[in-house]
N, C-alpha and C positions, 0 to 999 in steps of 0.2 A: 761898477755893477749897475744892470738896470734896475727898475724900480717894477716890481713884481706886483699886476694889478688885475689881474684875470685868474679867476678861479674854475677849474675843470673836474668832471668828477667822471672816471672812465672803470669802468668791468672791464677786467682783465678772465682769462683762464688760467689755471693752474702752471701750467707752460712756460705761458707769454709771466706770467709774473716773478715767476723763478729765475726766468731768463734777465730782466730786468735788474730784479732784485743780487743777481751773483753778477752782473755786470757793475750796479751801484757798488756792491763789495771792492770786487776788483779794483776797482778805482778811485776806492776811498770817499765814495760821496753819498749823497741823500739819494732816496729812490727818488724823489723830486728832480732834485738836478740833474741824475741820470737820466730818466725819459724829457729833458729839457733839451741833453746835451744831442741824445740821439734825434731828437725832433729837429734840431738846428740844421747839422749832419748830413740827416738824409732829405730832409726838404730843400737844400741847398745844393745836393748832390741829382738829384731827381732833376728838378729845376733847368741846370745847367745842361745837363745827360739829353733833354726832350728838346732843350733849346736845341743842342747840338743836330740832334737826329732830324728835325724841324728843317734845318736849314740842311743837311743833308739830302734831305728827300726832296726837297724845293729843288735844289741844284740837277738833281737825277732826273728831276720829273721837265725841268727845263731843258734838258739836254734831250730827253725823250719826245718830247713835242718838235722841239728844232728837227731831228730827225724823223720824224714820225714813226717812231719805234712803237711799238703796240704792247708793251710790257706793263703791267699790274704792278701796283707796289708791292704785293707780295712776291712777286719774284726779282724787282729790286732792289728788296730788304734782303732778299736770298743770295742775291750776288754783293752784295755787300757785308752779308756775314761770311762769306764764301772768300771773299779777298781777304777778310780779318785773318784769316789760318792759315 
């Protein structure tokens, strides 16, 4: 276990803390642990998702120049959610 040395102090809404709090339930832990657990989670998940997309768009945007294709990243984010389906 690490060694817990940062203290945070966050306002939550009625919502956001219930959601938290019935997730801490669920799974048997501190409401502490829980926004730990979810911090780890989705900062690690985020992270990785942007790298990906990062290097995605680099690739499209080089193939776009090689050709001199005239396409926007917004329409080649669009052909690329468009091949996901």
């Amino acid at each position: 276990m690490c060694m817990l040395n940062k203290r945070v102090q966050i306002l939550f809404d009625q919502t956001t803390y219930d959601l938290v709090s019935s997730y801490a339930n669920n799974m048997n832990l501190s409401f502490s642990e829980a926004l730990r657990n979810v911090a780890r989670k989705t900062c690690k998940t985020s992270k990785n998702t942007t790298n990906k997309r990062n290097r995605a768009f680099a690739k499209v945007d080089k193939i776009r120049q090689k050709n001199k294709l005239p396409l926007t990243f917004r329409e080649i984010r669009d052909m690329i959610e468009y091949g996901r389906h």
